[in-house]
C-alpha positions in Angstrom: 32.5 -0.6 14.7 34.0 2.7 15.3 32.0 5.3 15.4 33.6 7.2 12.4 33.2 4.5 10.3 29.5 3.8 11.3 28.9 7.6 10.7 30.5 7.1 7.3 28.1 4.2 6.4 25.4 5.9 7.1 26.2 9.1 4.7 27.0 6.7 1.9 24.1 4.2 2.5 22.1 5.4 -1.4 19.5 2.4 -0.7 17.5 4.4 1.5 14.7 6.0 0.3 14.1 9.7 1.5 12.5 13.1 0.1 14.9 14.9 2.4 18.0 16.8 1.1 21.2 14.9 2.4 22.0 15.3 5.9 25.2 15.1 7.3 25.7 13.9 10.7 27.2 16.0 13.7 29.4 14.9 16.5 28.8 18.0 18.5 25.2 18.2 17.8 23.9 14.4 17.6 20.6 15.0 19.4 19.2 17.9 16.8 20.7 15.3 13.7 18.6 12.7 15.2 15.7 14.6 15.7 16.1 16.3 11.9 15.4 12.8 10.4 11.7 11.5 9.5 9.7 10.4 12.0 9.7 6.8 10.7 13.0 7.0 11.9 12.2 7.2 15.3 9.0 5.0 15.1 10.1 2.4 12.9 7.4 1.7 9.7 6.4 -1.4 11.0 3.6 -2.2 13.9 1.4 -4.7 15.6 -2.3 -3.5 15.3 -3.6 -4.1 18.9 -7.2 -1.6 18.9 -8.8 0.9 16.7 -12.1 3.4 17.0 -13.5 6.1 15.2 -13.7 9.5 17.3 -15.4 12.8 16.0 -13.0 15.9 15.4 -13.7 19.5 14.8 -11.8 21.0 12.0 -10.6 25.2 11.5 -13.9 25.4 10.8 -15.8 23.9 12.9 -17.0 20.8 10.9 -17.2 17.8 12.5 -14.8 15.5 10.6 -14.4 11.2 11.6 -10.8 10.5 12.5 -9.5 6.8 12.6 -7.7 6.2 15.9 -5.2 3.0 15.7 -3.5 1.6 18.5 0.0 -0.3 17.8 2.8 -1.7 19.2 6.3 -0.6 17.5 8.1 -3.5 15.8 11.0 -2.4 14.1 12.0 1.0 15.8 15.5 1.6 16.2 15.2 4.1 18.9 12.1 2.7 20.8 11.9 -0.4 22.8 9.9 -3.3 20.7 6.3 -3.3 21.8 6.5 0.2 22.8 2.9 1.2 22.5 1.5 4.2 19.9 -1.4 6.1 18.7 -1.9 7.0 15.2 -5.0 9.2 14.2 -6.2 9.7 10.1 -8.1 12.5 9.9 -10.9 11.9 7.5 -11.0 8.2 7.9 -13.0 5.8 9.7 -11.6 3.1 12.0 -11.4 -0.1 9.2 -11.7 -2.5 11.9 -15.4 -3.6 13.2 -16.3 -4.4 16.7 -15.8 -8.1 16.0 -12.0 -7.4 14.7 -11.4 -5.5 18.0 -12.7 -8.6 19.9 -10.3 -11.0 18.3 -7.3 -8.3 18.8 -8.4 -8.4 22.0 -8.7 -11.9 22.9 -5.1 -12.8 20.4 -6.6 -14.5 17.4 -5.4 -12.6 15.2 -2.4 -10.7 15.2 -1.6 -8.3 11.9 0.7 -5.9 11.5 0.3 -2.6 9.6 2.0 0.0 8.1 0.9 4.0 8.1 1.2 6.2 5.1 3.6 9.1 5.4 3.9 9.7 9.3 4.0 12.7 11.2 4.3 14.1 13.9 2.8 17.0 16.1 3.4 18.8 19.4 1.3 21.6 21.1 3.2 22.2 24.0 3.2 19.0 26.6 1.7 16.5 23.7 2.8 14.7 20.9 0.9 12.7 18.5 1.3 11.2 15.6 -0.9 11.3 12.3 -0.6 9.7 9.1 -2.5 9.7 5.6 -3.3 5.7 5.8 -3.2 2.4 7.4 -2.1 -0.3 5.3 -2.6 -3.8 6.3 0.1 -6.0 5.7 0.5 -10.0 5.1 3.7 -10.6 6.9 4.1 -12.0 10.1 5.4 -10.0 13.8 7.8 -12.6 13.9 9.3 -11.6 10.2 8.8 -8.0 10.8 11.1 -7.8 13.9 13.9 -8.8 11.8 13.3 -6.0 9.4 15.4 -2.4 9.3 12.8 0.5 8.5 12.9 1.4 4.9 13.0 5.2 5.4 9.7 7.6 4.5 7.1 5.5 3.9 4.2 7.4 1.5 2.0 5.5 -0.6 -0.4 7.1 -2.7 -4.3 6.9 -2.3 
């Protein structure tokens, strides 16, 4: 496909869900377009849960605040290379998965794959991270969601 006419898809695709004002794509600047997008963009919405813990933060303030750490593998990512692996950390949350789930992520008897809340993400000089509001366990299989195309911002009310 040419790559005016995939540029033109893309600006007329409506079945995408965003809260961002309408972007329009730039041949001389296609790095900063890319990088104006969401972040789901980038990451995909779709992972393989492989570990999580529970680690203790301090806030502004300097309360001591849980924070759910959750490691995954990308999925569906159109810019990262499937399996790619990620950390996610919820701020306020504790890790959902005991010591016996870890075990079985570990040792493959169970394989779920997850989907995080409105994703974001940070950088403080060299490091990047990513944060979202929630984990969301989902009851499809890595096999299905390879074949799927992300579905834009992903934010699901508590």
């Amino acid at each position: 496909m040419p790559e005016s006419e995939n540029n033109n898809q893309r600006k007329n695709n409506t079945d995408v869900p965003s809260t961002f004002a309408t972007q329009y794509e730039s041949n001389r600047l296609p790095l900063t377009t890319l990088l104006q997008q969401p972040v789901v963009y980038a990451t995909g919405d779709l992972f393989r849960l492989v570990g999580s813990s529970t680690e203790e933060a301090e806030d502004k303030d300097g309360n001591k605040v849980a924070r759910a750490v959750y490691s995954v593998q990308t999925l569906n990512s159109p810019n990262l290379k499937v399996g790619t692996m990620l950390t996610f950390k919820i701020k306020g949350e504790n890790s959902v998965l005991s010591e016996e789930d870890n075990l079985a992520l570990l040792k493959g008897e169970t394989i779920p794959v997850v989907a995080f809340d409105n994703i974001r993400l940070w950088q403080v000089g060299n490091n990047e991270g990513l944060s979202a509001d929630h984990m969301r366990p989902l009851t499809i299989s890595p096999t299905d969601a390879l074949r799927q195309k992300p579905q834009g911002l992903i934010y699901q009310e508590k």
